[in-house]
C-alpha positions in Angstrom: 0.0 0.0 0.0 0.8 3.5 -0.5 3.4 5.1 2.0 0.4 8.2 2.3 -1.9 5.2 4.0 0.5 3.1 5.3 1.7 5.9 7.6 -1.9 6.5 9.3 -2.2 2.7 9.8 -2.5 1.1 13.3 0.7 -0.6 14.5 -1.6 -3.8 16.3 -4.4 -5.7 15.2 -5.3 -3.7 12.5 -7.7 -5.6 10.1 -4.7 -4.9 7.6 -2.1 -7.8 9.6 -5.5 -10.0 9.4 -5.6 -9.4 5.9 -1.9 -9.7 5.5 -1.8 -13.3 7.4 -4.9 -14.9 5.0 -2.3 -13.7 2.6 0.3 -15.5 3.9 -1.6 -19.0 4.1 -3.8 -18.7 0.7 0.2 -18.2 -1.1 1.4 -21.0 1.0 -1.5 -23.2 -0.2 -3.4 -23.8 3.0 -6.3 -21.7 1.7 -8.0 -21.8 -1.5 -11.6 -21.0 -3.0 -13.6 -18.0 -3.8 -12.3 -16.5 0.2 -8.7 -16.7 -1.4 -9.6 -14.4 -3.8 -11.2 -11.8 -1.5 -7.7 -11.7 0.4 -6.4 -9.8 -2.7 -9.1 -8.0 -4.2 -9.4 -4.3 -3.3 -7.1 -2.5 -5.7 -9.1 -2.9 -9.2 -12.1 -2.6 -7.6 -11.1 1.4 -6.6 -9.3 1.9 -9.6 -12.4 0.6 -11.6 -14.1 3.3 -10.1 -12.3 5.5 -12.4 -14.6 4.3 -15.5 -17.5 4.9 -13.8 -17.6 8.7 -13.2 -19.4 11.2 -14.2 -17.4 11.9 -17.1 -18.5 8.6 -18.6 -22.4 9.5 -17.8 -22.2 12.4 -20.2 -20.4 10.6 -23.0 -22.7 7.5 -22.8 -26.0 9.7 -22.5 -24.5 11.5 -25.3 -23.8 8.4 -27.7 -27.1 6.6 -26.3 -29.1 9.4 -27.3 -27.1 10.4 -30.6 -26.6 7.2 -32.1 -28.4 4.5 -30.8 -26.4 1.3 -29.9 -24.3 2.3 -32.4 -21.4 2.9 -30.5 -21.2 0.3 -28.0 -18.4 -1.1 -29.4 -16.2 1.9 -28.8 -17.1 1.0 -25.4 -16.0 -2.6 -25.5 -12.9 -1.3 -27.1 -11.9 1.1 -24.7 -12.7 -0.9 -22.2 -10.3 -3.7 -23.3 -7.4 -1.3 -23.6 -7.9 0.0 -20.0 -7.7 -3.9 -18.8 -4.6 -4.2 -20.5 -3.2 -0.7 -19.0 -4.6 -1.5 -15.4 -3.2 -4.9 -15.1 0.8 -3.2 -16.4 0.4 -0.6 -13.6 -0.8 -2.9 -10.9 2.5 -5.0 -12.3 4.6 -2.9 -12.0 3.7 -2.1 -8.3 3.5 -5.6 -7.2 6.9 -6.9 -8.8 9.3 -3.6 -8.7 7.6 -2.0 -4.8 7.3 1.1 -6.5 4.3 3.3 -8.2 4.4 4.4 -11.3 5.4 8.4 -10.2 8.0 7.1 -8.0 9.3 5.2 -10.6 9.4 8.0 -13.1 10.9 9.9 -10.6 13.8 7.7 -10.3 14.2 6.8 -14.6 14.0 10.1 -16.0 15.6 13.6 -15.8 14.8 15.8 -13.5 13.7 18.4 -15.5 11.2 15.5 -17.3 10.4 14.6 -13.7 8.8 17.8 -13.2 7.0 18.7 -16.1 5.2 15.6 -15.8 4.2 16.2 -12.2 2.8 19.5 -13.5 1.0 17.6 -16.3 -0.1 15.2 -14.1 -1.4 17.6 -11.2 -2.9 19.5 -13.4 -4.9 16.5 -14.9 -5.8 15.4 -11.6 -7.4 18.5 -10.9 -9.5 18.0 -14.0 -10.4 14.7 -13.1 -11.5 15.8 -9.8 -13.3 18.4 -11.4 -15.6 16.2 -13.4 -16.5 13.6 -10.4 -17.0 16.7 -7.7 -19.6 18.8 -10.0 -21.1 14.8 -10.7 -21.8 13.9 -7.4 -23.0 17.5 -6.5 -25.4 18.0 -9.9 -26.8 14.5 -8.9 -27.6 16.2 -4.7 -28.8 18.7 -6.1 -31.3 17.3 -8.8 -32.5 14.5 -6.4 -33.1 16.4 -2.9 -34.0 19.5 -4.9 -31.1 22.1 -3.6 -29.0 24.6 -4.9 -25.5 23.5 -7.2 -23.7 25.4 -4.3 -25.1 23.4 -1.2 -24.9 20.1 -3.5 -21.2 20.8 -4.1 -20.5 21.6 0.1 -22.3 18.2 0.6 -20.3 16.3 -1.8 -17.3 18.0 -0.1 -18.0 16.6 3.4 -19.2 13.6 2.5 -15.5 12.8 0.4 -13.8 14.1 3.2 -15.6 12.3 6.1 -14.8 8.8 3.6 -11.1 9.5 3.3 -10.5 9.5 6.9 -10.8 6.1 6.6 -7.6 5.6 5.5 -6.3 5.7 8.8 -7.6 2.6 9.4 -5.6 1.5 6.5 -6.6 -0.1 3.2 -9.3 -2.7 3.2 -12.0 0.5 5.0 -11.7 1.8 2.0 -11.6 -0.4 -0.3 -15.1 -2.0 1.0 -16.8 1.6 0.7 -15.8 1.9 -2.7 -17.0 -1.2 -3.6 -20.3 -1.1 -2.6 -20.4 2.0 -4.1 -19.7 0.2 -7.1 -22.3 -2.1 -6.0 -24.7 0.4 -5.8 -24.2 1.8 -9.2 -24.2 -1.5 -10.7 -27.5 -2.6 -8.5 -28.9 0.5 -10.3 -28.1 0.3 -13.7 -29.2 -3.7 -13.5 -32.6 -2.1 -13.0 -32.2 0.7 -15.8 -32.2 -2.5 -18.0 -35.8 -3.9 -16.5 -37.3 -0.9 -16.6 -36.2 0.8 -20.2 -36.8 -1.5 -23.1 -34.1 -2.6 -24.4 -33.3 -4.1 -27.8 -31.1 -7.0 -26.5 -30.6 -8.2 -30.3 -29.6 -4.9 -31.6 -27.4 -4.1 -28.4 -25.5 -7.9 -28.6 -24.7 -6.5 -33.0 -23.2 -3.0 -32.1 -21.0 -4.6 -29.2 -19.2 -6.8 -31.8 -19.5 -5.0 -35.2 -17.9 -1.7 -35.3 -19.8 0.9 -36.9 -19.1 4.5 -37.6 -22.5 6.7 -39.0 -20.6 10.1 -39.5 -17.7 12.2 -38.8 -20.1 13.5 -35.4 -19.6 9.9 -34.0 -16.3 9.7 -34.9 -15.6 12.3 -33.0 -18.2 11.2 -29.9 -16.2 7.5 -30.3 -12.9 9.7 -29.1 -14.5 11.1 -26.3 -15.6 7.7 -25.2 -12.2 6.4 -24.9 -10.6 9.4 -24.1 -12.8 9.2 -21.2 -12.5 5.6 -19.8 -8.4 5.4 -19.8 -7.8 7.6 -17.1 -4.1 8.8 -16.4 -4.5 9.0 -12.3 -6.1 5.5 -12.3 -3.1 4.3 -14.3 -0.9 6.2 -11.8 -3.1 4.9 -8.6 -2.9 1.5 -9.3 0.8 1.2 -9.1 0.5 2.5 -6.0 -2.3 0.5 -4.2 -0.3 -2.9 -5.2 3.3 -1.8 -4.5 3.6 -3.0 -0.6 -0.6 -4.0 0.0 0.8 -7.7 -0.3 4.3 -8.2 0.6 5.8 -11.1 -1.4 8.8 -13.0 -0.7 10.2 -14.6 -3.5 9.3 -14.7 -7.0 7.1 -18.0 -6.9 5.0 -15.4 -4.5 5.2 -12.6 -6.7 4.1 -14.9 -9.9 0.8 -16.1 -7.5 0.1 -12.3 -6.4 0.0 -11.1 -10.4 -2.2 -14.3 -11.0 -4.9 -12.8 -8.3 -4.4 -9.4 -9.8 -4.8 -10.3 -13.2 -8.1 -11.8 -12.3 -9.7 -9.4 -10.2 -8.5 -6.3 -13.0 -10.4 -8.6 -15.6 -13.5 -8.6 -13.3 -13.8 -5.5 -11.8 -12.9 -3.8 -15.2 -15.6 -6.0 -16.9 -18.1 -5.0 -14.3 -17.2 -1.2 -14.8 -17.3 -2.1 -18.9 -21.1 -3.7 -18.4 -22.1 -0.6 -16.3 -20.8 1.6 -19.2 -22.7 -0.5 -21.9 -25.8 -0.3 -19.2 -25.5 3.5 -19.2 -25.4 3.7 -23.2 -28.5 1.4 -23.8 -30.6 3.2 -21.3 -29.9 6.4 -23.2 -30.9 4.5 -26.3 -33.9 3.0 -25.6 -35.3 6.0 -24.0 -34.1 9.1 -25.7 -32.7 7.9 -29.4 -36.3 7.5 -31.1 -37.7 11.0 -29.3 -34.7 12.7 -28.1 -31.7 12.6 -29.5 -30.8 16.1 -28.7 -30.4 15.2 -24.9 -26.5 15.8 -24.2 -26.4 17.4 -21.0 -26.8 15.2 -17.5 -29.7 18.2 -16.1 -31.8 17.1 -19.4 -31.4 13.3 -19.4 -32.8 13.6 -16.2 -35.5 15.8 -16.5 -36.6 14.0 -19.7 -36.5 10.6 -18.2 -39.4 11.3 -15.4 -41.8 11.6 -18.4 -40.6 8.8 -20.2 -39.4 6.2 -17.8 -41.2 7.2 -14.4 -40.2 9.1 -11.4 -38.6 6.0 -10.3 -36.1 5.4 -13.3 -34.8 9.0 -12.6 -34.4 8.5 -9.7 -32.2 5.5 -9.7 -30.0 7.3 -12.6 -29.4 10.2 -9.8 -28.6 7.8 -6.8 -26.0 5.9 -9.1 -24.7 9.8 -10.3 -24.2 10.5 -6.9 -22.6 7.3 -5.6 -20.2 8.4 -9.0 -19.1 11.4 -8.0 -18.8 10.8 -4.5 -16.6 7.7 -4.3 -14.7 8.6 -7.9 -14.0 11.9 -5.9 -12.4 10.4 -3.1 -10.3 8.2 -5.3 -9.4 10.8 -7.4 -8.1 12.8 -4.3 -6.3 9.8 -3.2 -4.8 9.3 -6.8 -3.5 13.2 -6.1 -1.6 12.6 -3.1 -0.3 9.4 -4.8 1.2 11.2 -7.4 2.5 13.9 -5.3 4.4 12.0 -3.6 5.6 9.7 -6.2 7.3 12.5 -8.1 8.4 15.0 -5.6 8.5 13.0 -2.3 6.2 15.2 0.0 2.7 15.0 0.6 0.3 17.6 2.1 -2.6 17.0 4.3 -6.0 15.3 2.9 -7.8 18.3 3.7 -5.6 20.7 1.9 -5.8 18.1 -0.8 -9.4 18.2 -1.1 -9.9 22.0 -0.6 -7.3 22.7 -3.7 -9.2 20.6 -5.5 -12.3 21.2 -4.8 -11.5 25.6 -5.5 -12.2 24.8 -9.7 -15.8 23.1 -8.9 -16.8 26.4 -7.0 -15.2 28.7 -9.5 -17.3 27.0 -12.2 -20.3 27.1 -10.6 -19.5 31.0 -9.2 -19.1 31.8 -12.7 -22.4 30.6 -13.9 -20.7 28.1 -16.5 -22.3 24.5 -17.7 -21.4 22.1 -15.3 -21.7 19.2 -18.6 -19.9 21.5 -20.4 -17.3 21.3 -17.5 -17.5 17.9 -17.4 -16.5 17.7 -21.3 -13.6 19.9 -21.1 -12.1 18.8 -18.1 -12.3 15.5 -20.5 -9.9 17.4 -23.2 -7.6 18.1 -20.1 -6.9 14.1 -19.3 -6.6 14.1 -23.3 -3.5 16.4 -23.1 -2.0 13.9 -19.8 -2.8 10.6 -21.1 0.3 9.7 -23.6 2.8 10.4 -20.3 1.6 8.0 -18.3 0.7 5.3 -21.0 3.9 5.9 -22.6 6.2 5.5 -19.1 4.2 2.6 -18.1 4.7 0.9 -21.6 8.7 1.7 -21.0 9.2 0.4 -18.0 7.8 -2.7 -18.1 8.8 -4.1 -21.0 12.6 -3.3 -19.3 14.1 -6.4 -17.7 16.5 -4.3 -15.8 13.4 -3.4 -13.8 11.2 -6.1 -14.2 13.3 -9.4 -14.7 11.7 -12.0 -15.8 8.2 -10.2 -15.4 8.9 -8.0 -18.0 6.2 -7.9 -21.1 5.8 -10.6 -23.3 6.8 -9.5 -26.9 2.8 -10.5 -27.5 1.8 -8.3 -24.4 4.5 -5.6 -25.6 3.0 -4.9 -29.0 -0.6 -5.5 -27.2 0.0 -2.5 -25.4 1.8 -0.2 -28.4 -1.3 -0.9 -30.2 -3.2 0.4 -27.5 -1.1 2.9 -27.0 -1.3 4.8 -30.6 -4.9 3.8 -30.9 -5.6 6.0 -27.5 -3.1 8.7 -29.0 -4.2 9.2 -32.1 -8.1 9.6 -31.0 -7.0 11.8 -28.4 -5.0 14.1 -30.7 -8.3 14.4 -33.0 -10.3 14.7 -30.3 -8.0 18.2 -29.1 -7.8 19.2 -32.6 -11.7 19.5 -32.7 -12.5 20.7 -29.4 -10.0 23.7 -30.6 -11.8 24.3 -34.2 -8.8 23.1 -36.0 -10.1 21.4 -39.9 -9.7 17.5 -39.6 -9.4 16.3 -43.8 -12.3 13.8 -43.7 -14.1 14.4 -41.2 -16.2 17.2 -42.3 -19.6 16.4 -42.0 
């Protein structure tokens, strides 16, 4: 685990040396079975949380209601490639002990070092951004308040969940799961309340389609919003010292646990995402495809679907922003740390972050239209940490004989330039600039 939770943890008994000693027997084969997985999940599961946030709600309403189920294989896709980059990062932790920041901090030049903690600050902020205004346009759409008081409530309630870290890691990891739980549990009854063409969703998820240069450009934002630099950054970090391992034979059974649980809880966040895009589909494609903007899907759902079905969209909005914010904060530190080896407190953390939300909403902007550029922002950061992480562990010097496959390796630089290349369109339009071929 992170040195910023390590240090908070209780020296006796803590739930973490419980945790730590199932560990210890399930690696030594005297346990087995579904509780020997539990032992080791907890890291995916928060960094899944990461493709969940509100971000991702206003690019799937957006493609839901735009194109149908047209572009739910974008979603597969970029869903695939953030497996791939999840399971390097949490790699890299578990086999070198160090995170990703610390371990740019210690390959690069110094003058590298520091540009890309700027970068990367500066994309956390953005990603914090888009999960605070989330959770508090979701408080103040359900409970009927002002954006101001929604945002103060988000702020506490973030705050109050990241003093659980000094109780040390598995706290909170089991809050963010069952927020994930809870988003999951209402999505799962989106799909019995808005009819859904199952037949029509199963063919966009496995033929790739492309109707114009408008969902082209929609199909950029969809993946530029699901890889997500501070999760790739976090991830390190939560496997780096959670599970101490003594000899490679351990270290090869840890990465086998990992492996798994990113598959799972990064199909779990993939399904949700799917969920999200074929609720917008069946309910606002036919009548109202115009519906962009997180306010309207709401609004125009009540009608549609039922008090009910809006309502369960906000409580899984709000369960977003809430726990994506607290990880995103903890992503923050993370990276902080990693790259310049001093971390402030959690409340400073949280208030610095928190100043853009309140500036936004002081200044009367769109909080969607927030969301989306704060999107273009993690556009500009992604090919740093991508790029690192591809470096690093395909290095036996620093991985031995864990370093990427030649298969894995060109995996991942496919990846890599597909994410790149989207992302460099999808900045060259949000900044008017003429793309050949993709006028519409």
């Amino acid at each position: 685990m992170p040195p910023a939770i390590s240090e908070a943890l209780p020296k006796k008994d803590s739930l973490t040396e419980r945790t730590v000693s199932a560990a210890r027997e399930v690696l030594a084969g005297q346990r087995g079975g579904l509780r020997a997985y539990l032992t080791f999940t907890g890291p995916a599961v928060i960094a899944s949380i990461a493709y969940m946030d509100p971000g991702n709600f206003a690019t799937n309403i957006q493609a839901g209601a735009k194109y149908g189920y047209g572009l739910l294989w974008v979603v597969l896709l970029a869903n695939l490639i953030a497996m791939l980059f999840q399971a390097l990062s949490a790699k890299l932790g578990i086999v070198t002990g160090q995170n990703l920041a610390e371990m740019c901090r210690d390959q690069f030049p110094r003058p590298v070092v520091w540009a890309m903690w700027v970068v990367s600050e500066v994309a956390a902020m953005a990603t914090d951004l888009a999960e605070f205004l989330g959770g508090a346009i979701g408080l103040s759409l359900l409970f009927q308040m002002p954006l101001f008081a929604g945002m103060v409530v988000t702020a506490i309630v973030t705050y109050g969940i990241l003093m659980f870290e000094g109780f040390g890691f598995r706290p909170i990891e089991l809050i963010i799961g069952s927020m994930v739980s809870l988003i999951g549990l209402c999505y799962l009854i989106e799909m019995f309340i808005a009819p859904v063409d199952w037949v029509s969703a199963a063919v966009h998820t496995l033929v790739p389609q492309i109707a114009d240069a408008e969902a082209l450009l929609l199909s950029v934002g969809i993946i530029g919003a699901t890889v997500m630099p501070h999760a790739v950054y976090l991830h390190s970090g939560l496997t780096q010292a959670r599970m101490p391992v003594r000899d490679d034979n351990e270290r090869r059974k840890v990465l086998r646990f990992s492996n798994h649980e990113v598959i799972i809880a990064l199909a779990f966040a993939g399904l949700v995402n799917m969920a999200m895009v074929m609720m917008a589909s069946s309910a606002f494609h036919a009548g109202h495809s115009d519906v962009a903007e997180i306010e309207t899907a709401y609004h125009t759902l009540t009608p549609l679907l039922g008090i009910g079905a809006a309502g369960v969209f906000l409580v899984s909005l709000i369960a977003s922003g809430v726990s994506s914010s607290t990880v995103g904060t903890m992503a923050g530190q993370m990276i902080m740390q990693g790259f310049v080896g001093f971390r402030i407190p959690i409340w400073v953390r949280r208030l610095v972050t928190m100043v853009p939300a309140f500036v936004v909403v002081a200044l009367g902007a769109n909080a969607t239209s927030a969301l989306v550029i704060s999107q273009v922002v993690l556009s500009i950061a992604l090919p740093l940490p991508m790029i690192s992480l591809l470096i690093f562990t395909r290095r036996r010097d620093i991985m031995g004989q864990f370093a990427n496959s030649r298969l894995t390796h060109v995996a991942a630089l496919i990846g890599t330039a597909v994410v790149l290349v989207l992302n460099i369109f999808l900045i060259l339009q949000t900044f008017g600039v003429p793309i050949p071929g993709l006028s519409s």
